[in-house]
N, C-alpha and C positions, 0 to 999 in steps of 0.2 A: 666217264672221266676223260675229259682232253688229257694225254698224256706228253703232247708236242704242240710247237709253236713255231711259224714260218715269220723270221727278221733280218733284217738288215740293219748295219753298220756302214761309216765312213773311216777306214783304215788307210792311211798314209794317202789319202786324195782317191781312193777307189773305193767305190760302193762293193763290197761283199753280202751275201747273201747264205745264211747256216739255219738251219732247225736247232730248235734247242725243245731235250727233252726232260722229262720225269720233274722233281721237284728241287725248287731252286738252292734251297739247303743241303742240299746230297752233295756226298763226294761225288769229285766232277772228271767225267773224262772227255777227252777231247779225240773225237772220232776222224781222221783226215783221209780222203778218198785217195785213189790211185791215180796215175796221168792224163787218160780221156774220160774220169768219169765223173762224178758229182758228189755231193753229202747224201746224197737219198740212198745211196749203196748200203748206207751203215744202218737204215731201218730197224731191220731184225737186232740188230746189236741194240743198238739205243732203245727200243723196245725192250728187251731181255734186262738191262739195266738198267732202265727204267721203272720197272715194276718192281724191281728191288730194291728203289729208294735212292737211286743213284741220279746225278745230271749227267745227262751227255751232249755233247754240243759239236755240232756235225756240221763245218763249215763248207760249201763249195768256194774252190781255189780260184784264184784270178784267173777268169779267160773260161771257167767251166760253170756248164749248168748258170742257175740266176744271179752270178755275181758277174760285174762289169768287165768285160773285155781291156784290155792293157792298151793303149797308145805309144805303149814304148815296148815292144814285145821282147827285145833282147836285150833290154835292162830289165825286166820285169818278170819275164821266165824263167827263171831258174831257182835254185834253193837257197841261192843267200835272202834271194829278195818275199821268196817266202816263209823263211823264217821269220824274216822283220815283221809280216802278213802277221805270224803267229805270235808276236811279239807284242803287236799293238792290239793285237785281239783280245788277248789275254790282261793286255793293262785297260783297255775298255772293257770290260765285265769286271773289271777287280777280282782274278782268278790268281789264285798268292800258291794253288798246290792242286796238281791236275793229275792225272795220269792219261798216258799219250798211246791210243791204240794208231798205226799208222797201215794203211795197204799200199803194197808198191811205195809211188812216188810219196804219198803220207809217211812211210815209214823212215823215208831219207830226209824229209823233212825233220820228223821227230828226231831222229840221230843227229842232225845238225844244230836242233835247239836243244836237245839234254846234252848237248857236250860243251854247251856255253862257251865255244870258241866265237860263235857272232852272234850268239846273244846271250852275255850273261845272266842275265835275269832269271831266262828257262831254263837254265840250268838247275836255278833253286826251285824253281817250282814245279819238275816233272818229278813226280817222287818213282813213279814204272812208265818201262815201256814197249808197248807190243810191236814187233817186226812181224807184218803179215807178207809172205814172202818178200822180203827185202833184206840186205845185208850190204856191205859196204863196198862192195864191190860187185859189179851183173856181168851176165855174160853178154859179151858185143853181139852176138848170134840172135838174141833173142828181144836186142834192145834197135836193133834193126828189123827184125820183125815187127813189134809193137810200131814203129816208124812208119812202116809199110801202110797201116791202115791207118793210123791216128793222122797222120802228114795230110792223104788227103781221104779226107771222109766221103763216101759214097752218100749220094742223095737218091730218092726212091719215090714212087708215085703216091706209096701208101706207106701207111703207119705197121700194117701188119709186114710186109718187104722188111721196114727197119726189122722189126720184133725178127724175123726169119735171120737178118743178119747179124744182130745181135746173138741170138741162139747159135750160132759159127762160130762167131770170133771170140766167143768168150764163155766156149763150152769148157775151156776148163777150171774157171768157176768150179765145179760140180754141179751136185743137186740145185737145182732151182722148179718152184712146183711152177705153174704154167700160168697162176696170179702173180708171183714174183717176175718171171719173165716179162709179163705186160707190165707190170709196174716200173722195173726197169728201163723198160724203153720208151713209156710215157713220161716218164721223169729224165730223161734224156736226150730227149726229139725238138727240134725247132724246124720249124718250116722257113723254107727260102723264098726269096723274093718273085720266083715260078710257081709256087704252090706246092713244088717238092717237101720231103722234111731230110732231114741229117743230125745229125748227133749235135749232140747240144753243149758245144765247144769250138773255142776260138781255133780254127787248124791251122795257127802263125805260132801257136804254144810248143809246136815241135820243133822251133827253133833253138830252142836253148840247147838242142843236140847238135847244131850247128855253130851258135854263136860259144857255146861254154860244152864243148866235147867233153871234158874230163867229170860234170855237175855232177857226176852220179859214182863216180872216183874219192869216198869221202873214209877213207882208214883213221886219218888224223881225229875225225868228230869222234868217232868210233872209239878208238881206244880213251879218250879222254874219258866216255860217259863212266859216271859213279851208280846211278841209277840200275837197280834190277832192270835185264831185258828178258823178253821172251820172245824167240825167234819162230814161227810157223814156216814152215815150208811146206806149200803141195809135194806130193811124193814125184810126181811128173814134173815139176818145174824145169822150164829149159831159163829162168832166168837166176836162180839161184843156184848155185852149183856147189856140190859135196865139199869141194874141195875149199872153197868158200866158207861154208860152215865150220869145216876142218880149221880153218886159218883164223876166226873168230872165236873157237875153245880155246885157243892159243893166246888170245893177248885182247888186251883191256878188257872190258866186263868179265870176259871168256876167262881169264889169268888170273882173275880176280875171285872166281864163284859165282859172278852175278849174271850167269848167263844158262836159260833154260832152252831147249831146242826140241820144238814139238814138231815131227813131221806125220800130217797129215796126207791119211788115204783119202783117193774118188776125186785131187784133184791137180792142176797143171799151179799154170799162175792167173788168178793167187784165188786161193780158199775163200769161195762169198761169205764168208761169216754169218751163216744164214740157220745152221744145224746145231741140236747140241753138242754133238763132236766137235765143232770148233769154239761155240760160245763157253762153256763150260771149262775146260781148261783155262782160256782167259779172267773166267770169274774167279775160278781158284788164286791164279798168279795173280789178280789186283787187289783180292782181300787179304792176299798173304805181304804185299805190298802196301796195305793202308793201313796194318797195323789190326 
């Protein structure tokens, strides 16, 4: 049984590119990857819920993996504008009640559209939302870190050099078996016009930390959300920080009850959602969310 499907759409004048899995009548979740990576990250997830009757639809973001690079990169970088992204995605599929797993930059995304301050719509239609280390405000320490590598991507002679650099920079992921490793970085490799490869992303998308400094400064989306959250932190994260957490039990979802805070052992930032340690508490929180 084919359980996934590789398509594309035309969203606001840009071709996007998302898997969509399991069966089209399933409740629907909507998988959104992290800042330099792709939809194919969420694999094991869309898998795992998949075969339990669920759709999941795992879009790559403008400027990542096989959707179309931006021509206007500092209007088009940042979180208002892909919101909209998620906004027309969701009215192309006629997706009326999703739930929103997000990693990293996915997950500010998601907080931006369930707090229907710029787009109302998702506000009605995110009924949960998973925060895979992400929260409403990052530490500058480690949002210049990720800068570091993403700004300008290393190119390499070979494919296995990527795979070796990959296995670095985002050993804290955790566990990943040694087929997930290749898989990841075959699914995020493009070759340059020398024959080199490099990661398979626009590296002008690191702009939006230049052009919109504060894009990742989003407390306002935050407290509005009504929607159950569920927050994952690696226990190592240098980009989510305690006191952050601390500051989100305190007010909106948090103030409210709707906010569940799972910190997860083995990893930094952010937990590949790849084990049942991490799948399995999300299945709990989206069925206890879908009623």
């Amino acid at each position: 049984m084919n359980m996934s499907s590789s398509n594309y759409v035309q969203l606001l004048g840009r071709e996007i590119h998302f898997m969509d899995w399991g069966p089209r009548e399933g409740e629907v979740i909507v998988a959104w990857h992290g800042l330099a990576r792709t939809g194919r990250d969420m694999d094991e997830l869309a898998l795992h819920f998949a075969e339990r009757g669920f759709r999941v639809l795992c879009p790559d973001t403008i400027g990542r993996g096989l959707s179309q690079w931006s021509t206007a990169p500092d209007d088009e970088y940042q979180l208002s504008f892909y919101a909209q992204l998620a906004d027309a995605f969701c009215e192309q599929l006629a997706l009326d009640r999703l739930h929103w797993v997000g990693t990293s930059m996915g997950g500010a995304i998601g907080m931006v559209c369930a707090s229907g301050l710029a787009q109302p719509r998702m506000k009605q239609r995110i009924a949960s939302l998973v925060l895979n280390d992400n929260a409403p405000e990052l530490a500058q320490s480690a949002i210049e870190r990720i800068r570091s590598y993403a700004g300008s991507p290393p190119a390499f002679d070979s494919v296995l050099e990527l795979e070796a650099f990959f296995r670095t920079v985002y050993k804290p992921y955790g566990w990943l078996s040694d087929a997930q490793w290749r898989r990841l970085t075959e699914t995020s490799t493009r070759r340059l016009p020398d024959g080199r490869v490099t990661p398979h992303y626009d590296p002008a998308m690191v702009r939006q930390f230049v052009a919109h400094p504060d894009d990742y400064r989003i407390w306002p989306h935050y407290d509005a959300i009504d929607a159950p959250v569920l927050c994952l932190r690696g226990i190592d994260s240098d980009l989510v920080r305690p006191e952050t957490l601390a500051a989100m039990r305190g007010r909106g979802p948090g103030a409210r009850g709707g906010l569940q805070v799972l910190e997860v052992p083995g990893c930094g930032h952010a937990p590949a959602l790849n084990v049942p340690g991490h799948l399995e508490p999300i299945e709990a929180f989206i069925r206890a969310a879908a009623g």
